[in-house]
N, C-alpha and C positions, 0 to 999 in steps of 0.2 A: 172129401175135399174138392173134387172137380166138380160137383154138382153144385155147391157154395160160388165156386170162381164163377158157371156158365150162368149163374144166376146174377153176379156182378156185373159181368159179359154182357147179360142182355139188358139189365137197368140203364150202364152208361151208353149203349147204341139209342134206348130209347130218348132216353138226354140230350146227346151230341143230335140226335136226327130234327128235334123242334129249333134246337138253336142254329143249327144251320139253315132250318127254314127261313128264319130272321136274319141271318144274315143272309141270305140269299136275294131276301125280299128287298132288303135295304139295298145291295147292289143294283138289283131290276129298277131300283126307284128312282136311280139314278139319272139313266139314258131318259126317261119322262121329263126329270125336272129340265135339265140340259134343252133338251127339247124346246119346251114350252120355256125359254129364256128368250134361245134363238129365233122363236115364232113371235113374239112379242116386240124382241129387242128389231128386228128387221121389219115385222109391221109398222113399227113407228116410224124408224129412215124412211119406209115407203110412204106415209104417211103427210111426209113433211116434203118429201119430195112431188108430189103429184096429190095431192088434197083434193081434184074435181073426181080421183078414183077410189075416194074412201068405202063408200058402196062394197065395192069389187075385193081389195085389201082388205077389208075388214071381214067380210065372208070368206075367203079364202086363211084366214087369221084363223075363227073360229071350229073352220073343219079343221084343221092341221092341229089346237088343242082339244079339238074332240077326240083324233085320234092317237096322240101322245096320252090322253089320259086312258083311253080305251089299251094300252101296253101297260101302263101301270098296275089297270085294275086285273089284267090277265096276273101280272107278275104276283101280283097278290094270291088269287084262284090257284094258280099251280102249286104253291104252299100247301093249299091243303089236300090237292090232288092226290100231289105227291108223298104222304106221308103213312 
């Protein structure tokens, strides 16, 4: 009878440990999307405010989602690190 239960025991760990990956990952995805709102939604006000420094804003725009997406795709990678 207990070797039937640890056999149960170790199926649902294997179950609950993917779907927490997914949920884990959908949390990480989060603070990215959030991000890249605020980097966007403030390059524009800056945008409209001072248009002879599009140049400048707009390069500083682009590294800031380079590196919100570069936390996404880690949050990703650690999914399968960790399993």
């Amino acid at each position: 009878m207990s070797a039937a239960l640890e056999l149960v025991n170790l199926a649902a760990k294997d179950t609950v440990s993917g779907n927490v990956s997914a949920i884990g990952y959908g949390l990480a995805a989060i603070g990215p999307g959030v991000g890249v709102g605020i980097i966007f939604g403030n390059g524009t006000q800056a945008l409209a405010r001072q248009p002879e420094a599009a140049g400048l804003i707009r390069t500083n725009q682009i590294m800031g989602f380079a590196f919100c997406e570069a936390l996404a795709l880690i949050g990703i990678v650690m999914g399968f690190v960790y399993q």
